[in-house]
N, C-alpha and C positions, 0 to 999 in steps of 0.2 A: 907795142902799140898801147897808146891810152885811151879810155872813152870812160864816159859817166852816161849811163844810160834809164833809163824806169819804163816802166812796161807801159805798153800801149794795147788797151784792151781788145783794140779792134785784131779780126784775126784772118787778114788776107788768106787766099784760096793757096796753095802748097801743094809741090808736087808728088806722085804719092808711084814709087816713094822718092822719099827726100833724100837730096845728096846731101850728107851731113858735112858742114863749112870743116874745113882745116885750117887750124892754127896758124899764124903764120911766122910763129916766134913766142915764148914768153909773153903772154898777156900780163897787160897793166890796167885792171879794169875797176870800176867801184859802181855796184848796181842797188836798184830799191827794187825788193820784191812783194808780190802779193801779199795779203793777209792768208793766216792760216787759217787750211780750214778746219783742221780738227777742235780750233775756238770757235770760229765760224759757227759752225755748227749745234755746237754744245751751245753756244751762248743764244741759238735762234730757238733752240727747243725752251730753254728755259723760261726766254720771253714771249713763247708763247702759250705757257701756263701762268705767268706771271699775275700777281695782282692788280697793275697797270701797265699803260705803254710804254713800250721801252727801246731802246739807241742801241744797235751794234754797231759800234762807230768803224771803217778803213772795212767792214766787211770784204771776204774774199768773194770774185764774184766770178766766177768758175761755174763748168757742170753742175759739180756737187751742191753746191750750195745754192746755186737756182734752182735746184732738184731740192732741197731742204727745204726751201722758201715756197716753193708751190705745192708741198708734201703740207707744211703747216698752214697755208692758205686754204687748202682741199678742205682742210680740219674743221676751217669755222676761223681763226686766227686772221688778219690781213700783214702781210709781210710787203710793207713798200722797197723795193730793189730800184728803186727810180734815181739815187744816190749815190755819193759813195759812203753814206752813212745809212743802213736801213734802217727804219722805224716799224717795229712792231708792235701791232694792235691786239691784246688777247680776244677772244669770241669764244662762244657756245658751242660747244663740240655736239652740237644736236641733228645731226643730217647725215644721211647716208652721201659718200665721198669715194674716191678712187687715188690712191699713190701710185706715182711711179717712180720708182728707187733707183731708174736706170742702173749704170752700174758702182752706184755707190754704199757702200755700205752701212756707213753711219746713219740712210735714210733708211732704208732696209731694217735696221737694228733699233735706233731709235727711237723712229715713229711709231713701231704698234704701240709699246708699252703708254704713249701720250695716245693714241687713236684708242685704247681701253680704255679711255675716259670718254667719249663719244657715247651720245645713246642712239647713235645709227651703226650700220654696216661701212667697215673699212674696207676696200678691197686693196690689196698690196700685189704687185707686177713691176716688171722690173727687164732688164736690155737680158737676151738668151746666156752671155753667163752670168749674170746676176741670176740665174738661176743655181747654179750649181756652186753657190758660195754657201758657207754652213750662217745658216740663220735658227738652225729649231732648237736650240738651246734658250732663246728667246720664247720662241714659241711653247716650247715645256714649261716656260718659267711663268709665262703670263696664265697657260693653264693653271698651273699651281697657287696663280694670285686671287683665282676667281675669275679669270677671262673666258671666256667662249669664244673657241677659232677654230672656222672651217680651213682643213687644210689637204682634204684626203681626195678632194677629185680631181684633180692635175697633179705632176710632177710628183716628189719622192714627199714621205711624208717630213713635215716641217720645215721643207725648201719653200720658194718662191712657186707659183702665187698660191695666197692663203689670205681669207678674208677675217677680221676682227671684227664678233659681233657686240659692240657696247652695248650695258648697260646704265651708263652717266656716270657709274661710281666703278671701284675699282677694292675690296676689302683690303688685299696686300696682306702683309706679315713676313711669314719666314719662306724660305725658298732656295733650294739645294741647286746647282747645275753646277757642269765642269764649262770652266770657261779654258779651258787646255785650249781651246782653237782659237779664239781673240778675246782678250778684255774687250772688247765692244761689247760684249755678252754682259760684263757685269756694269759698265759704263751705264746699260741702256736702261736698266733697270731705274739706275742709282736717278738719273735724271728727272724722271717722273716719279719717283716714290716719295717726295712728300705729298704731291695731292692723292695720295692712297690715303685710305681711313687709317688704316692700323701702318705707314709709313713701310718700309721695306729692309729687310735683315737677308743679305745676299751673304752664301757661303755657296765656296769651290769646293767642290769635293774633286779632286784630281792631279793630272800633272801638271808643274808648274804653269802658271797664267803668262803668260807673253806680255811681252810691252807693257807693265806696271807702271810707266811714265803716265798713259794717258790714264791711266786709273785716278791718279794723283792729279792730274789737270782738272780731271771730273769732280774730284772731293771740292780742289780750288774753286772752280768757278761756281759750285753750290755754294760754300760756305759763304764766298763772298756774295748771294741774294739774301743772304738769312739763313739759310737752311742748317739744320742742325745735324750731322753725319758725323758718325762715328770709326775711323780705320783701321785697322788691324793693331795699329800703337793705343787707339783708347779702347777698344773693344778686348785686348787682352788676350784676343786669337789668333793665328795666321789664318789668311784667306777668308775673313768677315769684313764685311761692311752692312753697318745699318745707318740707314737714311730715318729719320723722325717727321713724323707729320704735321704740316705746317704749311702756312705761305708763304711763295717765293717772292722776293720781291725786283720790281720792276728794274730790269737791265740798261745802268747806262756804263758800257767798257768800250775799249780804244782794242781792235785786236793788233794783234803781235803780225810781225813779219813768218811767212813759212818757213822755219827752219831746214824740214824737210826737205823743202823745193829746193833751200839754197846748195844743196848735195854736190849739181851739177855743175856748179859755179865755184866752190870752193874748189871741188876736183879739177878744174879747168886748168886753176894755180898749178894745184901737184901736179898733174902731167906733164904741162907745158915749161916749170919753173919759173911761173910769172908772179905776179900779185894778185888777187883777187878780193877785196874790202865789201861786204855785203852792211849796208846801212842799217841801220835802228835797232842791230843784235842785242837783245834784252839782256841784261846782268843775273835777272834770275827771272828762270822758266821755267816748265813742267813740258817742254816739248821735247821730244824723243829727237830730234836734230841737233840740239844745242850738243850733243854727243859726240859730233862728227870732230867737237875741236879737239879731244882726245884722240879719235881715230887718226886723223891727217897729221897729229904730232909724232904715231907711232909711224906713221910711214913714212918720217922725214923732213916734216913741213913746219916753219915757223908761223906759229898761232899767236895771232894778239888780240887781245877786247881792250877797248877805249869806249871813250864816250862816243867817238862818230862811228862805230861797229864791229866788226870782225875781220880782220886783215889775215889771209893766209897767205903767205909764197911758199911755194914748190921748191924742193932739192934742185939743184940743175936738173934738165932735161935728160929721161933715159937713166935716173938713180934711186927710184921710188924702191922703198923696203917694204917686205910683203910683209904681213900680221898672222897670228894665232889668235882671233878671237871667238868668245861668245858675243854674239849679236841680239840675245832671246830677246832683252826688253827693246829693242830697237830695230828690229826686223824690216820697218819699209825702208831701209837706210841699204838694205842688202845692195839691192840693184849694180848704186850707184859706188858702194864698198867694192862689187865686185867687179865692175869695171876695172878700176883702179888696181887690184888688187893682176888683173890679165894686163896690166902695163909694168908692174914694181919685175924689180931684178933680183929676188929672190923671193923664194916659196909662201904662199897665203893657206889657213886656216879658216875658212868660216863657219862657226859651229852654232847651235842651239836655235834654227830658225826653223824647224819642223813647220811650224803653224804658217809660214806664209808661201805654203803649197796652197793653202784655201784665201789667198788674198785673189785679187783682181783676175789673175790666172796662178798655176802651180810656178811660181818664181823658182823656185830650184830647179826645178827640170828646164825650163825656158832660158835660165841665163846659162847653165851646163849646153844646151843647144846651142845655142846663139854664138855664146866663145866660142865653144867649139866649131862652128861653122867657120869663123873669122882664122881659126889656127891655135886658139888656146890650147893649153894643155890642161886640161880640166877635167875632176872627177864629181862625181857627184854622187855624195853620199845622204843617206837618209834625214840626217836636220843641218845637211849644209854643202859645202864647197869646198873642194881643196882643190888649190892652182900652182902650178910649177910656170918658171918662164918659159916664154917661145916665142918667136917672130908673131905676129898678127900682122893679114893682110884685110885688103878690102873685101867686099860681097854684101849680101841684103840681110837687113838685123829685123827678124821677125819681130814685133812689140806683141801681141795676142788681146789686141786691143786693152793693153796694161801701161799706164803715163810713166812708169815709174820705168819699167823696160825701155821704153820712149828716151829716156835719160840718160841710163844706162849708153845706149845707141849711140847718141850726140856727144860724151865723152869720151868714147873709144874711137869713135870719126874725126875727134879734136884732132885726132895724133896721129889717126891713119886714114892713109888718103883710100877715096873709095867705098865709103862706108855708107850705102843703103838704106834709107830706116822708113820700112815701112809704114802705114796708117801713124804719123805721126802728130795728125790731129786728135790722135785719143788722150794729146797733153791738155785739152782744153778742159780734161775733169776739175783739176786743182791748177790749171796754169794757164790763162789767157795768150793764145796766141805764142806759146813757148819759140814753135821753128821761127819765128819772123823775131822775135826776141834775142835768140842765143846768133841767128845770122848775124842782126846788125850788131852784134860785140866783136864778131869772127872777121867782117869785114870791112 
């Protein structure tokens, strides 16, 4: 079947749960996906320190990043979403304000270290697991910068909620944490340290840093406002970055397509041995996605980038090769790897993903269940996955209110009939209306 489809924002009511469409042959498909939002994001913080107004142009406009936009509007900032281009206004971070991070992280992480330029009370709150996602690595760090944060009368200390008490200013300098658990940690820093007085000089002290992709996005889209940053190749160290103080200057960029998002959709191809052309695939990126067109070549799949996008097709049907890999720097990619990987006709490896136990929900333990429920033969070990083949039948694919689980779901349902997927409105963090999206390609 062929179709040429683009998202349609609005996000019809879905039955819950959802019977995941099956395939009905080798898809021939060519789709335009959302904007990312880990630019998204990064690019709304920026312009809302910035020294004038400034353009995120194709903005993704998802949970997260309404939750971004109304996190920097709380601030004093005005973020128009009225668009598909939003315009942001900087403003006086002078009022006592309230976030809520729902469950997203980049607002969670983020925003203090910009809410520590406030000379009011932050409060920060956030959806019940965004409680129990690692944030006090932030919160040590902004102590260290010279921030005052109440954090000890609810919850564990350095989780969710915790209020930032500004002072207008922010000293900065040097500042130790293990970002072992997400570069978000050293990301959040980097973003607001130049309007720190003395700039910000972030070192890891610990086990390797996860995802070092989006560390690199982050230096990018500073360097590109002005900002002066220094990374582990000019600083002479591993695991340093210093940010130099200075003004950012006002944001006008075009964000990229989700790479990420496109996961479900290239693996469409593999499973089914169809074609799958994802539009405006960038030639060079810093998004931890663009990854997948290595991964889908080891497990059999013809990969091409041209000017009109990314073209994968799938082995025939029923010949998918399992992988040995490390996943560290690319971890939200598991999900929908391991999907894939409970289809392929011989043995999978998935190693180095310790840290996204503390993503959305414990992803290892959740996709080990979930296969497993369906019939995988799947083991789970401490930073990963190992899968052997087996029959998969149908039944209901917990998601743990995780978009990415969500994905996961919809690909192993392509191919098997009967596949259940619970609350799969929790795609609407990063994916507008995803079940009404991936239906009309299926049917």
């Amino acid at each position: 079947m062929s179709t040429t489809t683009d998202v349609d924002t609005a996000a019809p009511a879905v039955p819950d749960p959802w019977p995941a469409p099956v395939a009905p042959g080798a898809v021939d498909l060519t789709v335009t996906l959302p904007g990312s939002k880990s630019l998204t994001n990064r690019l709304l913080v920026l312009a809302a320190i910035a020294d004038g107004p400034s353009v995120v142009r194709r903005a993704l406009r998802s949970r997260d990043s309404l939750l971004m936009a109304g996190a920097l509007t709380a601030l004093g900032s005005y973020v128009d979403t009225s668009g598909d281009d939003w315009v942001v206004t900087p403003g006086a971070f002078d009022a006592d304000a309230s976030v809520d991070c729902g469950l997203a992280g980049t607002v969670a992480r983020f925003v203090p270290p910009v809410a520590a330029l406030s000379a009011g009370r932050v409060d920060f709150d956030g959806d019940p697991h965004m409680r129990s996602r690692p944030v006090g690595q932030v919160v040590e760090a902004l102590r260290g910068l010279g921030v005052a944060i109440e954090d000890e009368a609810e919850g564990l200390p350095g989780a969710l909620p915790f209020t930032v008490v500004g002072s207008g200013s922010v000293p900065g300098g040097v500042v130790t944490i293990d970002a072992s658990g997400s570069s978000q940690f050293v990301s959040a820093l980097l973003l607001a340290g130049a309007r720190y007085e003395h700039g910000v000089d972030v070192r890891h002290d610990g086990k390797p840093v996860p995802s070092l992709p989006h560390i690199e996005m982050t230096i990018e889209v500073l360097r590109a406002q002005g900002v002066a940053v220094d990374d582990p190749g000019s600083t002479g160290e591993p695991n340093r970055w210093v940010v130099h103080p200075g003004p950012v200057s006002a944001v006008d960029a075009v964000v990229e397509p989700d790479l990420s998002n496109a996961g479900p959709f290239l693996a469409l191809a593999a499973a089914t041995g169809g074609t799958v052309t994802v539009r405006d695939w960038p030639r060079r990126t810093t998004q931890a996605g663009d990854r997948l067109r290595e991964i889908l070549a080891l497990m059999g799949c013809e990969v091409d980038l041209t000017d009109d996008g990314l073209t994968v097709t799938g082995p025939p049907a029923g010949t998918l090769t399992g992988i040995d890999l490390d996943l560290g720097d690319v971890g939200e990619l598991t999900p929908v790897v391991a999907a894939l990987c409970a289809l392929a006709t011989t043995p999978s490896h998935l190693r180095g993903v310790a840290h996204i136990r503390g993503h959305e929900t414990d992803r290892i333990t959740a996709l080990a269940t979930e296969l497993g429920r369906l019939g995988a033969d799947v083991v789970e070990r401490p930073d990963g996955l190992d899968l052997v083949p087996a029959p998969l039948h149908g039944g209901t694919w917990a998601t743990y209110a995780d978009h990415r689980m969500a994905h996961a779901g919809a690909v192993i349902g392509a191919v098997v009939d009967g596949v259940l997927v619970e609350d799969v409105a929790t795609t609407s963090k990063t994916f507008p209306d995803f079940a009404g999206f991936w239906g009309g390609l299926l049917t």
